[in-house]
N, C-alpha and C positions, 0 to 999 in steps of 0.2 A: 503346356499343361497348367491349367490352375487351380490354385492352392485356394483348398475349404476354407471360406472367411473362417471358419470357429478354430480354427489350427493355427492362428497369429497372436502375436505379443501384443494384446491392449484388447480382446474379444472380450466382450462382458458375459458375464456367468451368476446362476443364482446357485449360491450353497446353501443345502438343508439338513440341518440334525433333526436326528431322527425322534431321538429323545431326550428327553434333560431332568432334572432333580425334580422339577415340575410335572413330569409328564407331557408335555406339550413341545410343539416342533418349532423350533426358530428357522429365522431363513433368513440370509444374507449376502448381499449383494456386492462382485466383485468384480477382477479383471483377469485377465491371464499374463502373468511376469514372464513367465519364460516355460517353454517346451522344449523338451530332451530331442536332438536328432536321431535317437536313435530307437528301435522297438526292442524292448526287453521284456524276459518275463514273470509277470508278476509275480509277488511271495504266494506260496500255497493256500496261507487262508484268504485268497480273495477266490479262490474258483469256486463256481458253483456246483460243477461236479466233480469231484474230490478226484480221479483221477486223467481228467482234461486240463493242462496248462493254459492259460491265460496271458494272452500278450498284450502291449501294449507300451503305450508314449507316458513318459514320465512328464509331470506338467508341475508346477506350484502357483498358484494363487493367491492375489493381494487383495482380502478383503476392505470394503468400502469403509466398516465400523472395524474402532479399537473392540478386538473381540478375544477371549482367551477360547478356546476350541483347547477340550481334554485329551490327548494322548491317547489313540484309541476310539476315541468317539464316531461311531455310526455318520455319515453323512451320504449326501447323493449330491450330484452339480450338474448342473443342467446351461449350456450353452442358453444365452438369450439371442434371439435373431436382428440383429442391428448394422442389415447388409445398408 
């Protein structure tokens, strides 16, 4: 069986806020540090419909730039294709 390049340790990814003090979207460039073995499921405020559970792989990311990201803050991350 093989494993989706974008599900390994070192996959580059683009992270985007959505919004800032500015009003405007930054976006920044990273890697994937490490992926949870295991599927769990998400906290309740990420579902989009309030009473469908939401699963999913636990991931964290090591961005490119010294960057502070606010506790909370809105983002999306998007696998870059770099088979």
């Amino acid at each position: 069986m093989e494993q989706l390049w974008y599900f390994i340790d070192g996959a580059p990814v683009s992270v985007n806020c959505l919004a800032n003090a500015d009003g405007g979207r930054r976006e920044y460039l990273g890697t994937v540090a490490s992926l949870s073995a295991t599927v769990d499921e998400a906290p309740p405020r990420y579902r989009q419909i309030p009473m469908c559970p939401l699963w999913g792989r636990g991931m964290v990311v090591m961005l490119n730039d010294n960057v502070r990201l606010v506790p909370g803050e809105a983002t999306t991350i998007a696998f870059l294709d770099q088979r």
